[in-house]
N, C-alpha and C positions, 0 to 999 in steps of 0.2 A: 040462173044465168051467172050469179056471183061466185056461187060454188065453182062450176065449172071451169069459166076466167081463172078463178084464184089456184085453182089443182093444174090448171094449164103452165102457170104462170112456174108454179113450185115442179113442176115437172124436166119443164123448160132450166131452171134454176139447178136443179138435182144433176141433169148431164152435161151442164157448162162447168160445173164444182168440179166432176169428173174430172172432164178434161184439163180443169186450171190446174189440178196436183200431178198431172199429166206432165205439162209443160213445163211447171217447176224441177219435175225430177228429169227431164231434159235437158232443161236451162243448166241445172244444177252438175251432172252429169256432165254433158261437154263444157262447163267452165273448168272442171275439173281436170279433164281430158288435155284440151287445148294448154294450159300451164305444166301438167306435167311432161308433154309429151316438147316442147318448147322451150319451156323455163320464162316468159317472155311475157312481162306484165300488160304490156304494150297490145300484143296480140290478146290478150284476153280479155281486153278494156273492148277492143273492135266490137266482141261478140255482143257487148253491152251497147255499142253503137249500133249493130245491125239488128239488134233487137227495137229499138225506138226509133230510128232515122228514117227505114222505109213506109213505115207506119203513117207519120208525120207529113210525109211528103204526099202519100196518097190518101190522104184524108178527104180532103175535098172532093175530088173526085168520089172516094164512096161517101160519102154523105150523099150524096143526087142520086145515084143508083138504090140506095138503099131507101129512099123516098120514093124513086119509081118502081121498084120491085115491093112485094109484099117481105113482110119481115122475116118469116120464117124461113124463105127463099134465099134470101140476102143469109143470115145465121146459115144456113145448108150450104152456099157458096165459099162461106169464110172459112167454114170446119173443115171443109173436103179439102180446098188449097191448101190448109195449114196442113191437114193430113196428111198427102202427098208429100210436102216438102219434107215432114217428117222422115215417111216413108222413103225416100233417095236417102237421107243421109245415115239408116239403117243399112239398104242393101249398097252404099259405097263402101262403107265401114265393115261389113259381113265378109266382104268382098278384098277386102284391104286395101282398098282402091281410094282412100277416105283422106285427100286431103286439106290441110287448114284455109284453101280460099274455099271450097268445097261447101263449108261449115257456113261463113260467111253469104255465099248466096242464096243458099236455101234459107238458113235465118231469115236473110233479107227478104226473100218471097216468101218467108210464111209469114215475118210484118208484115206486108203488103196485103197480105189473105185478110190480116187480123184487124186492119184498119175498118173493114166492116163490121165486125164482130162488133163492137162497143155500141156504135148508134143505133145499130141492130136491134140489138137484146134492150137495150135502153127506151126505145122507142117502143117496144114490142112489149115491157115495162107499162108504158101509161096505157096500151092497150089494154091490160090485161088487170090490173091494180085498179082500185078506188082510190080517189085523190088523197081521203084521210089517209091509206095506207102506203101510199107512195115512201114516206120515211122508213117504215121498217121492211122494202121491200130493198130499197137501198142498204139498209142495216145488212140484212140478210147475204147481199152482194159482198160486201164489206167483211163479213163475218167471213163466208166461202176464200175470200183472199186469206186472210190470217190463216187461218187453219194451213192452206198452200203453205205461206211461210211456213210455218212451224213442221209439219209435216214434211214434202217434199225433200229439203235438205239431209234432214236424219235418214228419212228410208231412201235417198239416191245415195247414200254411204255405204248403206248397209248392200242393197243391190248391186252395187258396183263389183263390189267382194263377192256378192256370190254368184251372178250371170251377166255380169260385164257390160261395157259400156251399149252394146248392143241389143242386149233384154231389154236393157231400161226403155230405150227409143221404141223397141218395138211394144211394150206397155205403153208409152205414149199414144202411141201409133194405133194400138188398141181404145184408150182412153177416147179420143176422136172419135171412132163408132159408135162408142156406148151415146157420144153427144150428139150425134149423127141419126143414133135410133130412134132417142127422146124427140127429137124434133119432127120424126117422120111419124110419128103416131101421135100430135097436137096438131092444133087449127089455130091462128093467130089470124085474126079477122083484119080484112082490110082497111086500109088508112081511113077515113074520112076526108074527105076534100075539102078545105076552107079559101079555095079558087076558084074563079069560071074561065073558061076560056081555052087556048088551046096552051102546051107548053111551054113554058120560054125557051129561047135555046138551049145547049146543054151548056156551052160556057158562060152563058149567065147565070142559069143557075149554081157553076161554080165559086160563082164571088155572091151567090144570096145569103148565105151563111153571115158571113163577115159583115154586109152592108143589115142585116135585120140585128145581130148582136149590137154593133155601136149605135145604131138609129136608137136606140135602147139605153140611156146610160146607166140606170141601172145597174142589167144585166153586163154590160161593158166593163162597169167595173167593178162587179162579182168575179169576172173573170180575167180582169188585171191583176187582183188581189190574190188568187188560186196562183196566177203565174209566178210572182212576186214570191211568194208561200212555197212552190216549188224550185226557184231557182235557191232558196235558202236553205232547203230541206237538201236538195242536189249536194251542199256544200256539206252538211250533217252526214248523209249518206257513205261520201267519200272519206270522210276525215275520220270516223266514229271508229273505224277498225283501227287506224292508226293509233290513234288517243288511247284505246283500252290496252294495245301489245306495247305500248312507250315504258308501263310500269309493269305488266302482267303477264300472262300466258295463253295460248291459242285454246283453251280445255276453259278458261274460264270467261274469256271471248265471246265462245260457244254458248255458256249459258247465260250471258247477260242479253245475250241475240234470244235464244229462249222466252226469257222472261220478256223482254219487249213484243216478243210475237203472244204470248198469253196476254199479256195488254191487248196489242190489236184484236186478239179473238175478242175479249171481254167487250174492249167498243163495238165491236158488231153487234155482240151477242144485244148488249143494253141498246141498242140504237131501234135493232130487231124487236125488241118488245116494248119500247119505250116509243119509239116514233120520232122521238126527238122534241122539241119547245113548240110551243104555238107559234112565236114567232123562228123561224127557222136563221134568222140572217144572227140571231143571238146564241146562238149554237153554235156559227161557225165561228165568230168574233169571240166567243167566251170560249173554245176549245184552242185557239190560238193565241190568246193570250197566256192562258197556263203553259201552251207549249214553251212560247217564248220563256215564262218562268223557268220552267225547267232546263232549259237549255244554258239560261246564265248561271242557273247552280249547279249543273253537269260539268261546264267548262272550269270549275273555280278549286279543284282538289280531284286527287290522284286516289279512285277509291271505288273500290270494285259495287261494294254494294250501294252508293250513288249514285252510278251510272246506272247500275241497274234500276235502279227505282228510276231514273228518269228516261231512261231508254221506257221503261214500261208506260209512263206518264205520256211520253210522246207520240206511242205508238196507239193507247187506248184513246188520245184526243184525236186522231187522224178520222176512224171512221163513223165518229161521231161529224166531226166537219163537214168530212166529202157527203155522206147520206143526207146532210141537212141542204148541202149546196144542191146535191143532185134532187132532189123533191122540188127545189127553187125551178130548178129549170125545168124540171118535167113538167111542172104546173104552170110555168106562165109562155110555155112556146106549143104551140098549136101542135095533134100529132103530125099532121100530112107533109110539115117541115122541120120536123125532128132532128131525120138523120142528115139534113147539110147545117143545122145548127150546131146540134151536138158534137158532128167531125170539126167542125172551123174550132168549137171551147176546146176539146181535147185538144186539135192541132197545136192554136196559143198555148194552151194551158203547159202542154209538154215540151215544147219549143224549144225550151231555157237551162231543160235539165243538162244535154248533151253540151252545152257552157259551163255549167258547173262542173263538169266529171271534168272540164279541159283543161281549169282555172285552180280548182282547189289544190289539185297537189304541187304544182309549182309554188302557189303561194307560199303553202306550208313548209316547203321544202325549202325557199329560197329567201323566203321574207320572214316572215312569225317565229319560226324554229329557231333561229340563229338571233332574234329578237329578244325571244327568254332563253339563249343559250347561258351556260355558265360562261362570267364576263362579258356576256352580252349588252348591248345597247339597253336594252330595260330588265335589266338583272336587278338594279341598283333601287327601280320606281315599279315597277309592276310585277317583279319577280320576287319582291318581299311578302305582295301577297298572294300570286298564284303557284308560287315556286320558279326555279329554275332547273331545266336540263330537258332533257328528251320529253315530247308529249307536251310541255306547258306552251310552245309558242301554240299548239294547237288546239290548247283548252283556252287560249283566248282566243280563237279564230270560236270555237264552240261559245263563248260570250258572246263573240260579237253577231254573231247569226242570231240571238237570242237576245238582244237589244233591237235588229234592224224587226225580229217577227216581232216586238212588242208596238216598235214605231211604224208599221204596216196596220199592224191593224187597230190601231186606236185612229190611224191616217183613216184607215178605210170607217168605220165609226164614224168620225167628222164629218165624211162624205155625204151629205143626207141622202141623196141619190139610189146609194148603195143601201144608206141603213135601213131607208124606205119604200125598197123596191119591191116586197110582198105588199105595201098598200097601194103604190102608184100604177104597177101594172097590171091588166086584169087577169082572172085566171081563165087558161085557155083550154082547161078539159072539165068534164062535169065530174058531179061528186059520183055519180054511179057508172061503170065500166058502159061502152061506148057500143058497144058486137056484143053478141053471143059466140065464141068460139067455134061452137058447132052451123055454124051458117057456112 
């Protein structure tokens, strides 16, 4: 029975990886498109909006559906939507008929598709995993992503050159099947019920999510802290390109992005065989606090191979974090309420990024930059030791993100609640898988 679950599980695993290099060479692909064909930063920050916003907003809603449907069902509905919307924006574009609000709503409905996808697979996760291995199945997840990074970008380059914007989407497009087929030949055994009764409504159970996470404080603010973590990371995200072209070149841009996604592979890869601490809340605290390190000495000098090394440091503490966080919650939330748990943490969790992407570049642009300009206001007190000119107001904005992750998580530490939340709450799946797959 463990066997089977576990080849289920890695099967399951094998054609979502597909698809996720899929999407990257997509993603990657019309970001490209969109800016060349425009010129128009503005317009291509959107696609980055309609990538996360319709997600966000129909969380809730699939969290309940993906509780009252079996798992594998819910995954088959997400893939095929995403598929589809894929699919239009291949034959609009084949077609020449392909324009940029075009991009925009099928993005936006294949978010919408993709808001299932996560609590899905995640749920469909504690079914299928042993509680001890919950960490390195998360690793594994983790791992699947990096490799996207690193992957997808280069070979959506190379494809672009040689069968054009519209191979690539239909490789997508392809990708989705392969994930579509893996699913139609596994069994993901039904929820277990830890309810009696008849259902509650359905807009109750839209707000059960939110009302079982804070009844929890723990768990509450496990997932204040991720929030907090990502609107800072938001800020990194945006500003890291800029900082590195202030002194350097787009060719070595390129590979300091590189070296940070061989990071992230490595944190998967060790999370994956490692499992991660016995106590997991010290995995995510101890992986954020080096981040924070690194980030105060990223921001402090103009220097390719620093950045690199901390870009790598950053990116190898991430899915060490997320797999420790995610085993947290897979373990102490019952399966049969998974998926409106896990939509309501993702919903908060990601919430905040789409502020940062809004906030960072004014800042830098209007306030910080011109802060360490030459003859600037802190030319004279902080420009002695960060430098001045192009780049420094935003290697102290890169500081200061890296002071607030240090004062976050030593906050969250203090917290007992939090640092205590593997002993105070009990665990909600057993140590041996739950089904036989094959039932």
């Amino acid at each position: 029975m463990r066997e089977n679950s576990l080849r289920t599980f890695i099967v399951i695993w094998a054609g979502q990886f597909v698809s996720l290099i899929g999407s990257g060479l997509t993603g990657f692909a019309l970001g490209v498109w969109v800016y060349l064909t425009t010129g128009s930063v503005t317009k291509l920050s959107f696609i980055m909006l309609s990538t996360v916003v319709p997600g966000i907003i129909m969380s809730p809603v699939a969290g309940v559906l993906v509780d009252r449907w079996n798992r594998r069902k819910a995954m088959i509905f997400s893939d095929t939507g995403a598929a589809l919307s894929t699919l239009a924006i291949a034959v609009l574009l084949f077609s020449n008929r392909l324009e940029i609000w075009h991009i925009y709503v099928f993005i936006s409905i294949g978010s919408a598709f993709g808001s299932f996808q996560w609590p899905a697979y995640s749920a469909a996760t504690t079914l299928l995993v042993p509680k001890k291995h919950l960490g390195r199945a998360a690793g594994m997840v983790q791992t699947a992503e990096a490799v996207s990074v690193i992957v997808s970008p280069a070979l959506a380059g190379f494809l672009l050159m040689t069968i054009h914007i519209w191979g690539v989407i239909a490789i997508d497009f392809a990708t989705f099947l392969i994930a579509l087929a893996t699913l139609a030949v596994v069994r993901i055994p039904d929820t277990p019920s830890t309810t009696t009764g008849e259902k509650p409504p359905f807009l109750k159970e839209v707000t059960f999510g939110w009302k079982y996470v804070t009844e929890r404080h723990g768990l509450f603010a496990l997932l204040i802290f991720f929030a907090l973590s990502n609107f800072i990371f938001g800020f990194v995200n945006v500003l890291f390109t800029p900082l590195v072209l202030s002194f350097s070149t787009p060719i070595l841009l390129g590979t300091v992005v590189s070296v940070g996604g061989v990071g992230m592979l490595l944190g998967g890869i060790v999370m994956s065989t490692w499992g991660g601490p016995r106590r997991r809340v010290n995995g995510i605290l101890g992986a954020s606090l080096l981040s924070g390190v690194a980030l105060m000495v990223g921001g402090s000098r103009a220097s390719i191979p620093l950045l690199a090394g901390v870009f790598f440091l950053l990116l190898f503490t991430g899915p060490i974090a997320n797999a420790c966080s995610q085993a947290i919650w897979q373990t102490k939330t019952a399966p049969d309420i998974q998926g409106k748990v896990f939509a309501v943490r993702r919903m908060i969790a990601l919430s905040v990024m789409p502020l940062s992407y809004l906030t960072a570049g004014p800042l830098a642009d209007n306030v910080f930059e011109p802060l360490l300009a030459v003859n600037g206001p802190l030319a004279g007190s902080v420009g002695k030791i960060l430098g001045v000119g192009p780049g420094r107001g935003i290697g102290l904005m890169i500081i200061i993100m890296g002071v607030l992750t240090i004062v976050v998580t030593v906050g969250a530490y203090l917290y007992p609640r939090l640092r205590l939340v593997e002993d105070e709450l009990p665990d909600q799946v057993d140590e041996d898988i739950p089904h036989d797959p094959r039932q």
